[in-house]
N, C-alpha and C positions, 0 to 999 in steps of 0.2 A: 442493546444498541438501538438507538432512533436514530432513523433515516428519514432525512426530511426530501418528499418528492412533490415536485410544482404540483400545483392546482389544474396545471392543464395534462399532467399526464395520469390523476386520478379521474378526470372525467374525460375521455377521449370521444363521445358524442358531442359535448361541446366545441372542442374544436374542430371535430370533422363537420360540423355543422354551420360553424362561422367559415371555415372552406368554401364549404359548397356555396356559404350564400355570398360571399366574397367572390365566388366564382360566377355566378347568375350575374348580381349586379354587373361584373365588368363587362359579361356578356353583352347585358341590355344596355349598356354605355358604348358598347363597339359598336350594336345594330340600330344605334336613331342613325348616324348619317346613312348606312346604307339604304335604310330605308327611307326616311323623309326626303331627301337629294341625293339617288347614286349620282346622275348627272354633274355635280358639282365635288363629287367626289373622286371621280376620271380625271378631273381636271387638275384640284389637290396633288392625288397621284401621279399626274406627270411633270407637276411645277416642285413639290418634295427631290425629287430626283438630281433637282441643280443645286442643293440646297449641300454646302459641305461637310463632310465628314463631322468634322471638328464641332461644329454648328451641332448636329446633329445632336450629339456622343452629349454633349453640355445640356442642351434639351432633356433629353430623357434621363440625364443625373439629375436634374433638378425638381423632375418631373416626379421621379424615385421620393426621391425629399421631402419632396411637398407631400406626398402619398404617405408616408412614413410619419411623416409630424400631421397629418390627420389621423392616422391609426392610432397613435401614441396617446395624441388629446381627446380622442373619442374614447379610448380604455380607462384612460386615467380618471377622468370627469365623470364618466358616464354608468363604469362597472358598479353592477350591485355588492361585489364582494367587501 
């Protein structure tokens, strides 16, 4: 019997690898404002606040998306396999 098992679960340093650097990068994408302008980021932070729900919830689904349809076009174009 052949069982066919993904590409990603015979190399599991691979993707704990694209993990972790998926995880650094967003890191160092969180830490340029606080570092280059906290100052303008208090500010952000208290004007986000008025901003509604709904607004919000829309924002970071699209936000999802867009990140998703990067991943997708960065694997597809880009994978050596």
């Amino acid at each position: 019997m052949i069982v066919f098992y993904p590409n990603i679960l015979q190399k599991p340093h691979t993707f704990m690898g694209l993990f972790l650097s998926a995880l650094g990068l967003m890191m160092i994408f969180e830490g340029i404002p606080y570092f280059s302008a906290p100052s303008q980021v208090k500010v952000f932070a208290e004007k986000i606040g008025k901003v509604p729900d709904k607004i919000l919830r829309i924002l970071g689904f699209a936000l999802m998306l867009a990140g998703l349809t990067i991943i997708y076009l960065g694997r597809s174009f880009f994978e050596n396999d």
